[in-house]
N, C-alpha and C positions, 0 to 999 in steps of 0.2 A: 625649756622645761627640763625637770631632771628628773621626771620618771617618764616612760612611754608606758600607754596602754596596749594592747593587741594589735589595732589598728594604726597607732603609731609604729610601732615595732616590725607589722607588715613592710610598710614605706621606706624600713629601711635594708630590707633582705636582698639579696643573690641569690641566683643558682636555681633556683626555684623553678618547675615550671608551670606550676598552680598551688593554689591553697585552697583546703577544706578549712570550713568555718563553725563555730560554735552558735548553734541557733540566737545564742545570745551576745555572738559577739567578743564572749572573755577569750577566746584564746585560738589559734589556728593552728594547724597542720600543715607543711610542706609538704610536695609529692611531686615528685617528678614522670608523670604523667599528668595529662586533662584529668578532674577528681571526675569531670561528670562522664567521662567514656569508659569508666574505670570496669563496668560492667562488659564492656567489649571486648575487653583485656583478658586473656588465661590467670589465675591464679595464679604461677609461678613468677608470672613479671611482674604482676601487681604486689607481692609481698618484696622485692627489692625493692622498688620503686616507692613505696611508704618510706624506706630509708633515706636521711635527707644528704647522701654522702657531698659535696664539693656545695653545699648550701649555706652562705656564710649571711651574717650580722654584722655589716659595714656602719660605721659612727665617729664622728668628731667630738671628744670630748678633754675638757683639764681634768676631768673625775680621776683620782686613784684608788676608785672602789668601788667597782662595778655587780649589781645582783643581775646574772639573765635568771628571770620568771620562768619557769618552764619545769618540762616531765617528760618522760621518755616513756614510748606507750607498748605495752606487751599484751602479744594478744593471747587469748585463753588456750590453754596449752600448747604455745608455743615458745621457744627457747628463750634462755634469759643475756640477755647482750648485757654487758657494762658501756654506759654510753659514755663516749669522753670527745669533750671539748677543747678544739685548741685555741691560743691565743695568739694574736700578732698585734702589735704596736710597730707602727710606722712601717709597716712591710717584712716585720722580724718577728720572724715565731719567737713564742718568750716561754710559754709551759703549755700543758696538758693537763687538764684538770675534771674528773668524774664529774657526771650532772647528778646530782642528788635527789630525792624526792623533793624538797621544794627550791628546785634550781641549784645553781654554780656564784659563788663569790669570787670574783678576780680580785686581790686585793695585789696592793704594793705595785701600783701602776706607777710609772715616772712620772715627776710633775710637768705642769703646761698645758698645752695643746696638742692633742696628735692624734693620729689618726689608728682607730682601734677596727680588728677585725677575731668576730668570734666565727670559727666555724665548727658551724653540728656535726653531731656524729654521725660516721661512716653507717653505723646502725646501734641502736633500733631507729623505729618512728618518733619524733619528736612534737611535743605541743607547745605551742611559746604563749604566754598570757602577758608576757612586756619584760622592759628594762628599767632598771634606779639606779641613779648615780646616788653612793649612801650618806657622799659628803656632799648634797646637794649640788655638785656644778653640772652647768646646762649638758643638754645632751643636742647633737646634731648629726643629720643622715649623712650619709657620705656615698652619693652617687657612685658606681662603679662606669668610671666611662672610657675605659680601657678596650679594645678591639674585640670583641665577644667570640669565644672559641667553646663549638660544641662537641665532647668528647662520647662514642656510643661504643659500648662494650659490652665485657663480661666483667667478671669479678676479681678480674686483674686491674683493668679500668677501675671498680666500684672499689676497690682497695682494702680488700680482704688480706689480714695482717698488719695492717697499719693503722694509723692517727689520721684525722681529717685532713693533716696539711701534710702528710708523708705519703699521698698516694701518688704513684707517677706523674697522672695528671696535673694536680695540684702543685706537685713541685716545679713540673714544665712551665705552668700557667705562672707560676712567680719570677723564674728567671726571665720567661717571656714578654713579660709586661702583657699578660693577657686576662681579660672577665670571664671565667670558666662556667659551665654549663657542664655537670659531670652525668651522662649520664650512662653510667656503668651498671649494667644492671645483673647483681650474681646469679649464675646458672640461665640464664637468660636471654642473651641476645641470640637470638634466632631469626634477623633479618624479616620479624613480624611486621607486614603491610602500615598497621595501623601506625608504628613506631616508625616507618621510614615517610609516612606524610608528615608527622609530625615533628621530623628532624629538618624537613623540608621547610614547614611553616615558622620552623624559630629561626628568626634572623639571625645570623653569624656572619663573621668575618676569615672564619676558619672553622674547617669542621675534619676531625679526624674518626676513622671509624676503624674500630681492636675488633678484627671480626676471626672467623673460625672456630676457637676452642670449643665453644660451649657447641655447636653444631657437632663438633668431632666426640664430644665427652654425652650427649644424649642418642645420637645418630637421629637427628631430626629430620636434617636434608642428605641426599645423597647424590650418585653422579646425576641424574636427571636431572633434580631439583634444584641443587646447589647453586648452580650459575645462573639461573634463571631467577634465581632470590638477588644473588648479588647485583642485575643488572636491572631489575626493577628497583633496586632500590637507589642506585646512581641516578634512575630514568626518572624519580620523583623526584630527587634532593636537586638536580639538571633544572625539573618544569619549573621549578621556582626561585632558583638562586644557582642561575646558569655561568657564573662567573666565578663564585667563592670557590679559592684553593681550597681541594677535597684532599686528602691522605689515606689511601688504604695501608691500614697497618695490621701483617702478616702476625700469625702467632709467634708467640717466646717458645724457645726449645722446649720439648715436652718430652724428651726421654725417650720410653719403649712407643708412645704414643706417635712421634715419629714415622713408625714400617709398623705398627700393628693396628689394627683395624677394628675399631669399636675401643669402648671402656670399660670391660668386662659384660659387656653385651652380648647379645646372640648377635653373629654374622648376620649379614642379607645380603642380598645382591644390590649393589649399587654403592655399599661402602664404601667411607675416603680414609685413610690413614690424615693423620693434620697434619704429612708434608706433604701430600696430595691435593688438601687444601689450601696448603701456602701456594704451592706451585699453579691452581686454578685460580688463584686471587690474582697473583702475580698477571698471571696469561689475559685475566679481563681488564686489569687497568692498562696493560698494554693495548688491547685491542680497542677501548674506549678512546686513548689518546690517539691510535693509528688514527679513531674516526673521527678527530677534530679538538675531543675534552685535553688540551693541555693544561688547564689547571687543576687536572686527578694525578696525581704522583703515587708511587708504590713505597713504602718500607718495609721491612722486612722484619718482622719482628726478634729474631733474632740477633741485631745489631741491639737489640735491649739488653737481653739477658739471650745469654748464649749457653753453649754444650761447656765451655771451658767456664763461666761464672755456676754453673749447674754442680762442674765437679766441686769446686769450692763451698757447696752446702747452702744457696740460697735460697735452693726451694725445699724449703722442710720439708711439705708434705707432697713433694714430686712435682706440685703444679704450681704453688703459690710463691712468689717473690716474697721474701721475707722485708719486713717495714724498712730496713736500713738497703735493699736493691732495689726497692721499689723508689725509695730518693734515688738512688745510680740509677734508672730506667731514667725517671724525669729528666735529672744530668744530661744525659747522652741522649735524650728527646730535643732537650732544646740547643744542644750544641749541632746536631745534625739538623734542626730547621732555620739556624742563625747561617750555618753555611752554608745551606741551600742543594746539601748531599743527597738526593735520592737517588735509590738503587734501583735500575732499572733493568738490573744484567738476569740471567737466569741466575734461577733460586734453587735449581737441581742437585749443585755438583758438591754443596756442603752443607753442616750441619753447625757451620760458626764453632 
């Protein structure tokens, strides 16, 4: 065929971990949550989680002029995102291109056969109603059967300042030869129950988890709380997929956030500074491997982005990697899992 409808178009997606559907069928929604627990969910994580970020449109086609069918969904008085689409042929990003109100034209694709990947945007929400190839050649899915890797985060993860294929993740998951599962979710990851069954129940081959900032940037959890969130949620992702190498990876440098204590917050008792946080991350995947889990490794997040790439101006607005360190993040992501480098030493004595 050289158009797909909805339903063909489903068959051929990534990244996804459910879709909402149109009573009638024309069109669906990605969501990276279950659509039907979405009610169980805080409002805060269900407005990232409508964002379809590391969600891609895998296809075999000779087409060089491709329509994705589709709309980017904004909801009633809420902000206006410019949604942009990347493109890859054969494994090589080629542009970036706005989705329009009625969809995105790829044109000037290379002739032949090869293998095309659209991925959605970082944000908004997206509704896909199908694909056309314009010069009629057939279209075909293109299975992603690559080692499935689940990524859970904040909005460093979800790739705040970047293009779909420039998020650390996304850049790791390329060099890595990996099927990415992004689920980064901005202002968000809070080590919620319901998100760590559900990290548990999606099969992976690798699962990496970006934990601390957004704890340290709301004060959600604190000393009491903290480690008892982190190790219930090892204790789920364990009851199910007790073998899969796990990765804790420690925050990226955060500045005054480092020795100061909340994010313009009122104090309480029990506050962490987020190198209090690193350092307690640090101290449970140690004590998890004392108890046996040697396939939990530690990283440190500041082998990503450090105090010395900080001073160089990567984080404009103090917290976010800018879209050209957030590709350096991925870089140095998968060079340090290609050589097998985890840092296991205390995380005390610098600041990178």
């Amino acid at each position: 065929m050289s158009a797909w409808n909805a339903a063909a178009t489903a068959r051929a997606l990534a990244g996804a971990i459910d879709l909402e559907w149109a009573a009638d069928g024309s069109w669906f929604q990605p969501w990276r949550l279950p659509f039907a627990d979405l009610e169980l969910h805080h409002r805060d994580l269900v407005l990232p989680a409508m964002c379809p970020s590391g969600v891609r449109l895998r296809l075999r086609t000779a087409s060089r002029r491709l329509l994705l069918d589709a709309e980017s969904v904004r909801l009633q008085g809420g902000p206006v995102f410019e949604a942009w689409c990347d493109l890859a042929v054969d494994g090589e990003v080629v542009r970036s291109t706005a989705l329009g109100v009625a969809g995105v034209v790829f044109g000037g694709l290379p002739p032949g056969p090869k293998d095309v990947e659209i991925a959605l945007p970082i944000c908004p929400a997206v509704r896909l109603r199908g694909v056309r190839a314009l010069d009629g050649e057939a279209l075909h899915p293109l299975p992603d059967d690559r080692p499935r890797w689940t990524v859970y985060g904040s909005s460093i993860s979800h790739g705040y300042q970047a293009t779909p294929t420039q998020t650390w993740p996304a850049t790791a998951a390329r060099l890595l030869g990996r099927n990415l599962t992004n689920l980064g979710y901005g202002g968000a990851c809070l080590l919620d129950p319901l998100v760590g069954r559900m990290l548990a129940n999606h099969s992976a081959e690798f699962i990496t988890l970006e934990l601390g900032i957004n704890v340290y940037n709301s004060a959600a959890l604190r000393e009491r709380t903290f480690l008892p969130a982190v190790h219930g949620l090892l204790a789920e992702i364990r009851s199910r997929q007790p073998g899969v190498p796990v990765t804790v990876l420690g925050p990226v440098f955060g500045g005054a956030r480092e020795s100061e204590l909340t994010d313009g917050m009122s104090e309480a008792f029990g506050d962490l500074t987020l190198g209090a946080l690193r350092e307690q991350l640090h101290d449970a995947v140690q004590l998890h491997r004392r108890r046996g889990d040697t396939a939990l490794t530690w990283l440190d997040g500041r082998e990503l982005c450090s105090a010395d790439d900080a001073g160089r101006g990567v984080l404009p607005d103090g917290l976010h990697p800018d879209a050209a360190h957030q590709q350096e993040m991925g870089r140095r992501y998968a060079e340090i899992d290609i050589s097998g480098r985890r840092g296991l030493t205390p995380t005390r004595t610098t600041n990178r």
